[in-house]
C-alpha positions in Angstrom: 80.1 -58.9 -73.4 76.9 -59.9 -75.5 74.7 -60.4 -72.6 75.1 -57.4 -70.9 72.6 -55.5 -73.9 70.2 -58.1 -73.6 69.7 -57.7 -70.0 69.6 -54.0 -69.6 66.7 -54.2 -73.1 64.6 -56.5 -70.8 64.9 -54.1 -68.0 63.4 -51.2 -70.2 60.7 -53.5 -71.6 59.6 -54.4 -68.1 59.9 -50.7 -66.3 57.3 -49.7 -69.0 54.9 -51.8 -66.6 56.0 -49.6 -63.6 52.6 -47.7 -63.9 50.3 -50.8 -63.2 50.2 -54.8 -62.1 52.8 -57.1 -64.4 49.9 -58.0 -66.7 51.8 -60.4 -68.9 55.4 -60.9 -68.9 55.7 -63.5 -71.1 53.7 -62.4 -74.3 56.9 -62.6 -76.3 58.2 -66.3 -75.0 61.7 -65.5 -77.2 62.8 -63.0 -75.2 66.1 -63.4 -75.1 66.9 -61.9 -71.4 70.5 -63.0 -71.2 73.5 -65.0 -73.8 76.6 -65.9 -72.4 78.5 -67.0 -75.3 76.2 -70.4 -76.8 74.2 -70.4 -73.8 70.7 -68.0 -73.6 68.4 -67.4 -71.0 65.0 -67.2 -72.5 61.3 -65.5 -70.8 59.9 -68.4 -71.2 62.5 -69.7 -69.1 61.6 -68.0 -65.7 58.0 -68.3 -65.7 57.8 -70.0 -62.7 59.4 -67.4 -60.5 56.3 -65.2 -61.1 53.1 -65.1 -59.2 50.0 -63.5 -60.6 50.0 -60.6 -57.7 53.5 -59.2 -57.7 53.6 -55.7 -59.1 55.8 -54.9 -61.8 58.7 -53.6 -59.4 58.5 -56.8 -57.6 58.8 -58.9 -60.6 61.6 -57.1 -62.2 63.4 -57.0 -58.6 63.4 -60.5 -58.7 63.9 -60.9 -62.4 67.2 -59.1 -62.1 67.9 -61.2 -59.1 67.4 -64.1 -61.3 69.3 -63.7 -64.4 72.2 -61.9 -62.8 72.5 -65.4 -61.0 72.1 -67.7 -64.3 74.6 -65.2 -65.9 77.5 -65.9 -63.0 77.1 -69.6 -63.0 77.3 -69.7 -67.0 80.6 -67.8 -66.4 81.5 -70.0 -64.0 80.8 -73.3 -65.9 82.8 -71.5 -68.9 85.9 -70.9 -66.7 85.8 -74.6 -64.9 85.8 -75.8 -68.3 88.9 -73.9 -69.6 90.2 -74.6 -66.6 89.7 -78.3 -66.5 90.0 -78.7 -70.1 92.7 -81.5 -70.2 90.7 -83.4 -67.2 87.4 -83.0 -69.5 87.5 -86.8 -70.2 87.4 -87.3 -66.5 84.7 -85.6 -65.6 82.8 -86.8 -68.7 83.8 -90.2 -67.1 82.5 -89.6 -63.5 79.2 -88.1 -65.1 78.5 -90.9 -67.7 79.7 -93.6 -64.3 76.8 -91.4 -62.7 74.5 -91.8 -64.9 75.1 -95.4 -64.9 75.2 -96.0 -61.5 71.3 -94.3 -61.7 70.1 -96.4 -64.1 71.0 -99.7 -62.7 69.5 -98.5 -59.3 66.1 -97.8 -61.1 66.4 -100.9 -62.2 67.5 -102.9 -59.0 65.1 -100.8 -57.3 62.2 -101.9 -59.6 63.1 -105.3 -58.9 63.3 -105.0 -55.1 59.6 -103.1 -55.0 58.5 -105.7 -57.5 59.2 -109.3 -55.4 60.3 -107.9 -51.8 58.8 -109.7 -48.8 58.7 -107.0 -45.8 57.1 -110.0 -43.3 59.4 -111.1 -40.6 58.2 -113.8 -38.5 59.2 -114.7 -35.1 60.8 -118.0 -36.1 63.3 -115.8 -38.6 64.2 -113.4 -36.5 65.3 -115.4 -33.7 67.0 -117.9 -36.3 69.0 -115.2 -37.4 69.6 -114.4 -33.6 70.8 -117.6 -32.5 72.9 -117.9 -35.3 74.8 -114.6 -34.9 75.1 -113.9 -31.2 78.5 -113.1 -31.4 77.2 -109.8 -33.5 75.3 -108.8 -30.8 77.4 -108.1 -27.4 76.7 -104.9 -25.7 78.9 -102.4 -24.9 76.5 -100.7 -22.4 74.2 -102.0 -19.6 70.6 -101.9 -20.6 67.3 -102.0 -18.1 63.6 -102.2 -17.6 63.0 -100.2 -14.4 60.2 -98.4 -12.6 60.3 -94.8 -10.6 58.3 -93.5 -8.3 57.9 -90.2 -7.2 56.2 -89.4 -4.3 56.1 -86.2 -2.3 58.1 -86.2 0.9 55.2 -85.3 3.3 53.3 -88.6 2.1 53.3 -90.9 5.3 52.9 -93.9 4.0 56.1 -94.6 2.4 56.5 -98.5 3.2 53.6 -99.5 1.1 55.1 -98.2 -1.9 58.2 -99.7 -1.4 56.5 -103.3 -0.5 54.3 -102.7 -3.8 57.3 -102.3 -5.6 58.9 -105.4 -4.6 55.5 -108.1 -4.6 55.8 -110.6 -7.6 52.4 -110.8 -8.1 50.2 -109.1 -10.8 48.0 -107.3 -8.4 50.6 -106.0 -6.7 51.3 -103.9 -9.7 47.7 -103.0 -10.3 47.6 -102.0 -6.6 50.7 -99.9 -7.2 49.1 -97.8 -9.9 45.8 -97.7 -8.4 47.8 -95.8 -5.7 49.6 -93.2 -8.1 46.7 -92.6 -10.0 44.4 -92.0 -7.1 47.1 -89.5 -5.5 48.4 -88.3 -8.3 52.2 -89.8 -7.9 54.3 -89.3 -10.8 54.9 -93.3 -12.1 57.7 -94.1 -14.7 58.1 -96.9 -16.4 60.9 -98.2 -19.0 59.2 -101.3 -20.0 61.3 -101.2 -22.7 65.1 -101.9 -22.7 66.9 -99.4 -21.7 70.3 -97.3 -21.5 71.3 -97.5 -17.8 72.3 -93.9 -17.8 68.8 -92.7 -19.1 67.6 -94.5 -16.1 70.4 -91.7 -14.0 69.6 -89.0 -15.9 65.3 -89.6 -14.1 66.5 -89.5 -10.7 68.4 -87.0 -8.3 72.1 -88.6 -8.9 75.3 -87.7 -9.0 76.0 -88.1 -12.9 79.7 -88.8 -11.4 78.7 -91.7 -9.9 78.5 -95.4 -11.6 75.6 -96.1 -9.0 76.3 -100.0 -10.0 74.3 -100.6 -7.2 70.6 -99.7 -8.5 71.3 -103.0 -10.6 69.9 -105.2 -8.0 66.7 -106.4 -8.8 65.7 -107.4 -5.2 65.5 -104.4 -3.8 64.0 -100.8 -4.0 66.2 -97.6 -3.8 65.3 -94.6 -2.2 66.4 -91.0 -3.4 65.7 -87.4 -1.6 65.3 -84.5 -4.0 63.5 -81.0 -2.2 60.0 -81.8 -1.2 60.1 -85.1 -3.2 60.8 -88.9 -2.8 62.3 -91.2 -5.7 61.6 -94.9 -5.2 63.2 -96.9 -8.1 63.4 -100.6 -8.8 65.5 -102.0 -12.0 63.4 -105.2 -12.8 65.7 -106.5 -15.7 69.5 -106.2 -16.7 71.4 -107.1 -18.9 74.8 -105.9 -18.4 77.9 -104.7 -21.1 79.4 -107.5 -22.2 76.7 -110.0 -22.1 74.6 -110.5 -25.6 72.1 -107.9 -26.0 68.2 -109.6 -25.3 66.8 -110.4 -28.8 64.0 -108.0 -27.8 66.6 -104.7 -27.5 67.8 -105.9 -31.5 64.7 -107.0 -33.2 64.2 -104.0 -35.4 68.3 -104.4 -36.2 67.7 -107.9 -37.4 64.6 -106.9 -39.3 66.7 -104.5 -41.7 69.6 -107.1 -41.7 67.1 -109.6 -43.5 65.3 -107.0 -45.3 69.1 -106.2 -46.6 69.9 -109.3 -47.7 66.8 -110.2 -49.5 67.4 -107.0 -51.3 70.8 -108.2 -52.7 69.4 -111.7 -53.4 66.3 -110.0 -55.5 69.3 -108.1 -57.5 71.5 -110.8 -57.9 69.1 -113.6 -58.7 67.8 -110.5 -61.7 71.5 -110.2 -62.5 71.7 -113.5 -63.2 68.8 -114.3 -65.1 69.9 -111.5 -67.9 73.1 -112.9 -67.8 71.9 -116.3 -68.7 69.4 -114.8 -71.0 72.0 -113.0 -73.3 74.0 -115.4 -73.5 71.2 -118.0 -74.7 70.2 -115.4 -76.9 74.6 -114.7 -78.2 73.6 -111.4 -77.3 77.2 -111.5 -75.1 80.6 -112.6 -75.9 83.1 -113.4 -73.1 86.5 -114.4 -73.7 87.8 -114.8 -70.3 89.0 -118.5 -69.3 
């Protein structure tokens, strides 16, 4: 085949180098290193796969490496195309489609960056909320909880427990005081979360449904080697129910980031489509 010369004459041009660095590989840019039929594989070409301290067994290692590579995937192309050759319109088809579908999405894209507004305000999100609750029903319990883990020699167990439960604000401030000063391990999901995260802190039985930690008035107590877990869910909201606009907030945010997106592009659709036809740059004949 006609490549195969011009690979092995770029191989003996190179080993002449073998004696010192790879001073300049690329003195002669029309090198032909490789031809497959129409198709050639220049010096020039494979510049960048050079670095100024490679020896010259190093770059010619890789050069070979290289064009053996280009030479097998020109092959290949040549054979998809004889064997495609009837579906050639096709594939011409998907890649000019491709090309289209680029374009117009640099386009819409331009657009979008151009007159996008990326505030959300309170009032929008929980419009959009109220309006589509029904979007919004969970299929898995979600809580805010707090664990405490205490070691089981401590002896004053009750005031952690009655901490736990107090209403007021200092009561929580009194609660931390107390983990920070003896150095109690204090979680806190203040966010909402799965209920089986919430399992997977404590010293259950992953069996188990444990249903029961869902009360909110009380404080449950679990043993674990030289360790005590005291655990209080503070909120629920249970599967079923509509999730609390709080757990969904970032949702809604891309929802109406989504949809001012597609009113940018149709509102710039629109506007050309007006515009050539003003101008009779369009004819339609559909009634």
């Amino acid at each position: 085949m006609k490549f195969v010369p011009k690979i092995l004459l770029v191989a003996v041009l190179l080993t002449a180098y073998s004696c010192k660095r790879f001073p300049n590989p690329f003195a002669e840019h029309n090198t032909i290193l490789a031809e497959v039929e129409n198709k050639k594989l220049y010096l020039h070409d494979v510049s960048p796969i050079f670095t100024p301290n490679m020896t010259s067994e190093d770059s010619l290692k890789i050069l070979r490496s290289y064009v053996d590579q280009w030479v097998k995937k020109q092959l290949k192309i040549k054979e998809a195309e004889r064997m495609l050759e009837e579906s050639q319109k096709d594939i011409d088809q998907m890649v000019q489609e491709y090309r289209n579908s680029l374009l117009t999405h640099k386009v819409d894209q331009f657009y979008v960056d151009k007159n996008i507004d990326t505030l959300f305000t309170d009032t929008q999100i929980a419009d959009y909320y109220n309006q589509n609750k029904a979007d919004f029903i969970l299929d898995k319990t979600l809580v805010k909880a707090r664990i405490v883990r205490i070691p089981r020699s401590y002896d004053k167990k009750k005031t952690i427990e009655e901490l736990m439960l107090t209403p007021r604000e200092d009561g929580y401030q009194d609660l931390l005081d107390l983990c920070v000063k003896n150095n109690f391990e204090l979680t806190e999901l203040n966010q909402w979360t799965d209920f089986a995260v919430l399992r997977s802190l404590l010293p259950v039985d992953k069996t188990q449904d444990y249903d029961y930690l869902l009360n909110t008035a009380k404080v449950n107590e679990f043993e674990a080697n030289d360790f005590i877990f005291y655990v209080r869910v503070l909120s629920v909201c249970r599967a079923g129910e509509y999730a609390p606009q709080e757990s969904v907030r970032e949702v809604i945010k891309r929802v109406i980031f989504n949809k001012r997106k597609e009113e940018i592009i149709r509102a710039h659709e629109d506007s050309l489509y007006r515009g050539a036809l003003d101008n009779k740059e369009i004819v339609v004949n559909v009634n």
